[in-house]
DRENRO-144820 format. One record per residue (C-alpha): residue number from 0; residue in three letters; x, y, z. Coordinates in steps of 0.2 Angstrom, whole numbers, plus 5000, padded with zeros to 4 digits. Layout:
% DRENRO-144820
seke,zadren,x,y,z
NUM,ALA,X,Y,Z;
...
//
This chain:
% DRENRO-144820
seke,zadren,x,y,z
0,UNK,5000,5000,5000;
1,UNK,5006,5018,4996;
2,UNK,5013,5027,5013;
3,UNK,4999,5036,5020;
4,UNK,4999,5048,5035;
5,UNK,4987,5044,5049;
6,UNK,4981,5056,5063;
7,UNK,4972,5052,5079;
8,UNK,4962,5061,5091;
9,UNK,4965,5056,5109;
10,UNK,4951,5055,5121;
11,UNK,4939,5042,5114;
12,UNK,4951,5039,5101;
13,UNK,4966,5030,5105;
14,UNK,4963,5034,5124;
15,UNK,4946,5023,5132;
16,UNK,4939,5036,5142;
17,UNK,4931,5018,5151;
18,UNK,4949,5010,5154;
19,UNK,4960,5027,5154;
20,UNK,4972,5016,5143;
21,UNK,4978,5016,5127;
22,UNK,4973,4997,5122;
23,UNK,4987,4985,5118;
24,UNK,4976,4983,5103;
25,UNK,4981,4999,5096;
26,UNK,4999,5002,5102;
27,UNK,5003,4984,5093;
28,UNK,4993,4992,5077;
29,UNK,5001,5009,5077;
30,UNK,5019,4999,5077;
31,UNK,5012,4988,5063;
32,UNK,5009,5003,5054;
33,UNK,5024,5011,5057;
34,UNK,5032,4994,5049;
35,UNK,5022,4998,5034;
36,UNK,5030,5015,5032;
37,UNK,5015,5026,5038;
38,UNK,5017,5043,5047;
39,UNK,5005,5043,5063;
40,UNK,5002,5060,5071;
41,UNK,4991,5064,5088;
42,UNK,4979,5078,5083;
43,UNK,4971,5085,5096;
44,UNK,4961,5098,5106;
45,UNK,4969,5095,5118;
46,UNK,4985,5110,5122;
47,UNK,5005,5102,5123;
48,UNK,5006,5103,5140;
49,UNK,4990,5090,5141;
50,UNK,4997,5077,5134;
51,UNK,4993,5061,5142;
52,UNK,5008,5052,5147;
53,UNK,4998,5037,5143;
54,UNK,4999,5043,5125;
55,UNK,5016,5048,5126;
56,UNK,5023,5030,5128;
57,UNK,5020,5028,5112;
58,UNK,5033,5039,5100;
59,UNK,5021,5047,5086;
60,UNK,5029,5054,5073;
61,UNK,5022,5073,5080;
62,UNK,5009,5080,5090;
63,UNK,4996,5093,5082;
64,UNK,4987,5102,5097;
65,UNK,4976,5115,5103;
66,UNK,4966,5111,5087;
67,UNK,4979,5118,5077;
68,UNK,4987,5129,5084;
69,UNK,5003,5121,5091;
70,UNK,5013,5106,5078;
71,UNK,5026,5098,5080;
72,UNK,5038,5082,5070;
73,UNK,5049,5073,5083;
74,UNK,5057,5088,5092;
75,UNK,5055,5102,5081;
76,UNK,5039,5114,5082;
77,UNK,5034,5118,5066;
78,UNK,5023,5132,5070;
79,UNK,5013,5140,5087;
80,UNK,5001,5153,5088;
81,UNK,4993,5160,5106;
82,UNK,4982,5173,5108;
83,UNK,4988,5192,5111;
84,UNK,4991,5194,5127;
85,UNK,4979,5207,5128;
86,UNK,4967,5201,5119;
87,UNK,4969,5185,5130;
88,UNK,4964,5197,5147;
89,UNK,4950,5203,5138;
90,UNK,4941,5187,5132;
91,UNK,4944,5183,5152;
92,UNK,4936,5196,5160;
93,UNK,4920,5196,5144;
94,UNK,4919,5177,5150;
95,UNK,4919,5182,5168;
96,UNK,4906,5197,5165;
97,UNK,4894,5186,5156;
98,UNK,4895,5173,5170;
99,UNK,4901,5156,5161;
100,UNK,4916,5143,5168;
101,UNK,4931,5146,5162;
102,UNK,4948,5135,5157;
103,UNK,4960,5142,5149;
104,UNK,4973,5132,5141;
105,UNK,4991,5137,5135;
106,UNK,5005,5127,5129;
107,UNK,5014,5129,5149;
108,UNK,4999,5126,5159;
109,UNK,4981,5128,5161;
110,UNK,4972,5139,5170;
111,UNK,4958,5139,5181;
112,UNK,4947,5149,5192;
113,UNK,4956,5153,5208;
114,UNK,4936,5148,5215;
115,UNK,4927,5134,5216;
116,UNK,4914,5134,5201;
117,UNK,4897,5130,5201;
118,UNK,4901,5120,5185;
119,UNK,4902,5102,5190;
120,UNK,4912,5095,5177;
121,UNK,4924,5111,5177;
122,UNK,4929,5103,5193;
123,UNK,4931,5086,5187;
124,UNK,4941,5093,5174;
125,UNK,4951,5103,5186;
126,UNK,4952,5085,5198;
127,UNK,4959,5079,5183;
128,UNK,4976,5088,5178;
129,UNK,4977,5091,5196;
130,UNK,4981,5074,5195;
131,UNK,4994,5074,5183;
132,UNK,5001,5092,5190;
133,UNK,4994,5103,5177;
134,UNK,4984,5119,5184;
135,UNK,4988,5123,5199;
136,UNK,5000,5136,5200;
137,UNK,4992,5148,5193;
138,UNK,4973,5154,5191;
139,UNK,4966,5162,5179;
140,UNK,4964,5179,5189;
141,UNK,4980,5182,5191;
142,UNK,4981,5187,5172;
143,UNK,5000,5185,5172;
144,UNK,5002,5170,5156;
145,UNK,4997,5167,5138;
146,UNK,4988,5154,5131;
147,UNK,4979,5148,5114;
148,UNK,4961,5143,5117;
149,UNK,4946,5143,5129;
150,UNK,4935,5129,5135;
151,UNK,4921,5136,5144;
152,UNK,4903,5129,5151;
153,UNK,4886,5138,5151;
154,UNK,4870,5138,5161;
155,UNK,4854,5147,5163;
156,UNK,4863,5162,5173;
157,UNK,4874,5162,5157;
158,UNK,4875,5175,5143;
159,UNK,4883,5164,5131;
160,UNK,4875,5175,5114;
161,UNK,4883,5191,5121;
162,UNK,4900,5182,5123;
163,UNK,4898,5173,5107;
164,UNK,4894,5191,5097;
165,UNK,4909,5198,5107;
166,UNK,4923,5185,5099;
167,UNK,4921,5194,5082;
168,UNK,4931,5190,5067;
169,UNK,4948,5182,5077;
170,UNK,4938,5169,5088;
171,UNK,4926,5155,5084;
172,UNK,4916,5145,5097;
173,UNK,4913,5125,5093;
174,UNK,4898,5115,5101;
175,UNK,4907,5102,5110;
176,UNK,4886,5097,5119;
177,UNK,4882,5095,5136;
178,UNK,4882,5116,5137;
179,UNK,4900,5118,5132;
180,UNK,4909,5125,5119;
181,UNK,4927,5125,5115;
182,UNK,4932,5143,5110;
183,UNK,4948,5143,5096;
184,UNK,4958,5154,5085;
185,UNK,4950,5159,5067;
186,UNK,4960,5152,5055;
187,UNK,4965,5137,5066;
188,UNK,4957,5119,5066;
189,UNK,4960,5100,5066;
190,UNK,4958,5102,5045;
191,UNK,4973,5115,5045;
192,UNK,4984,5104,5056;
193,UNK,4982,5091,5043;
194,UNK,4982,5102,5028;
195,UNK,5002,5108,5034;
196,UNK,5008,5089,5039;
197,UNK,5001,5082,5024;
198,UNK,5010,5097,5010;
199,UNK,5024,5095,5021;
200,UNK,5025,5079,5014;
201,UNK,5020,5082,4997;
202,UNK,5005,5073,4998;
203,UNK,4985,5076,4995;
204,UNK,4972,5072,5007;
205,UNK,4968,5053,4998;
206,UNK,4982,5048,5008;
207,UNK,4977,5055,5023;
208,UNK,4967,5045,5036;
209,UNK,4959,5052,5053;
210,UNK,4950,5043,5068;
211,UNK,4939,5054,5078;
212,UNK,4924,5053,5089;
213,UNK,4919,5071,5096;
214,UNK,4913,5087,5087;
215,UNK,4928,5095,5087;
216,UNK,4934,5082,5076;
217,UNK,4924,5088,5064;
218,UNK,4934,5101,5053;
219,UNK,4945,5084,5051;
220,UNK,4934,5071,5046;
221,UNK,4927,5084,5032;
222,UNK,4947,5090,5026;
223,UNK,4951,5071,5024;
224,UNK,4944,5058,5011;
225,UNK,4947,5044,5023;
226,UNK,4936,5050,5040;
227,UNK,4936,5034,5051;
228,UNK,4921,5035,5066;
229,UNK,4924,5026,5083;
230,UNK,4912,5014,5088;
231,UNK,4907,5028,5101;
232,UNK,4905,5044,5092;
233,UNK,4895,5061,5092;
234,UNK,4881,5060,5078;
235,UNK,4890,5075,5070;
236,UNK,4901,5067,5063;
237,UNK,4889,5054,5054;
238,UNK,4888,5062,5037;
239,UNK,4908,5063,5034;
240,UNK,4912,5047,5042;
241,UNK,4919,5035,5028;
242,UNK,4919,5021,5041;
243,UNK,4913,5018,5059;
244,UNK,4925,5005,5068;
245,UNK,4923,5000,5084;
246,UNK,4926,5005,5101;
247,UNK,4943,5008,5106;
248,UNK,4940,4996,5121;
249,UNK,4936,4985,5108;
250,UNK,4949,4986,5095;
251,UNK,4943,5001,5084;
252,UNK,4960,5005,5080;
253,UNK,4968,4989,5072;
254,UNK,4950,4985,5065;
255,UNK,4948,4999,5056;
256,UNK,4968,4999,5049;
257,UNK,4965,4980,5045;
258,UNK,4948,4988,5034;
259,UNK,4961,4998,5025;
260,UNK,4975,4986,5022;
261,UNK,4985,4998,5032;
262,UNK,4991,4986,5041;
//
């Protein structure tokens, strides 16, 4: 088969949200795939400094984050963009005014209200990279770091219309359900991560092949010809989806590369 370049989202994806593991099952396909002379990148949502170390053990050829707007190849970062710095206070204090949760997430740390929310999973979240020492040094009132996009959650005391109007022409807000969106730089997606690995290596998007479950997987799963669903995924994502494999608990990675003769 002709070298293709493959690119994974994590939670869902390679990760099981059920087990907190990436299954054996996929680490042993990714390596088979590698064999076969295929290029596997993480893309993600998820900001560089979130990487799961569970993900990490295993050496992808690059890491395309923050949807899009942090990439790297092995050790070299091939491009980074954060928010102004200003721009970054004002978004900040537009969320705080219009009374949503708030996370903001940079390439160093994330940040996160130096108050306990009443958003119950902002404090899941927050549990979380506690757990794994990310978010804690710093809160997001203290205004003092940069970063590259916005996760935030709404409720009825909410005014999520007037913060939405307020993002203008450099911000885009992406339904990620459950009353929360995930607020990124214009210009920045999944789609433009692949679009720069792929003419890096002079190669069009019939050989690219992405594995996705959420919304924000979206832009991805229309940029590439081969979109590949797990078995667990949002509906979203039905109408691009040139396969649905199965769970990731349940092999979805090496079933759908053994569909495509990639491995």
């Amino acid at each position: 088969m002709e070298r293709a370049i493959l690119f994974f989202d994590i939670d869902g994806t390679v990760l099981s949200e059920v087990t907190k593991e990436v299954p054996q099952s996929a680490v042993e396909a990714m390596e088979k795939a590698r064999a076969e002379g295929h290029l596997l990148f993480i893309n993600t949502g998820r900001t560089i400094c979130s990487i799961p170390t569970e993900v990490r053990k295993f050496q992808f050829d690059g890491y395309l984050c923050g949807c899009g707007t942090y990439l790297t190849e092995h050790d070299e970062v091939l491009l980074k963009s954060s928010i102004e710095k200003q721009r970054g206070i004002e978004l900040l204090q537009k969320a705080k005014e219009c009374n949503l949760g708030v996370i903001a997430e940079g390439q160093e740390d994330c940040y996160f209200p130096g108050h306990i929310s009443r958003f119950d999973r902002l404090e899941s979240t927050r549990r979380y990279f506690a757990s794994r020492g990310i978010g804690i040094e710093q809160s997001l009132e203290s205004e003092r770091f940069e970063y590259d996009k916005l996760f935030v959650y709404v409720d009825d005391k909410s005014d999520f219309d007037s913060f939405r109007e307020y993002l203008g022409d450099d911000m885009e807000a992406l339904d990620r359900g459950g009353k929360a969106y995930e607020v990124i730089q214009k210009g920045f997606s999944k789609a433009t991560a692949c679009q720069f690995i792929m003419e890096r290596y002079d190669m069009d998007a019939s050989h690219a092949y992405v594995f996705g479950d959420s919304s924000n997987d979206l832009a991805m799963f229309e940029y590439a010809e081969h979109a590949i669903a797990m078995g667990r995924h949002d509906s979203v994502l039905d109408s691009y989806a040139e396969f649905v494999t199965k769970t990731v608990e349940n092999d979805g990675i090496a079933y759908a590369m053994k569909h495509y003769g990639l491995i």
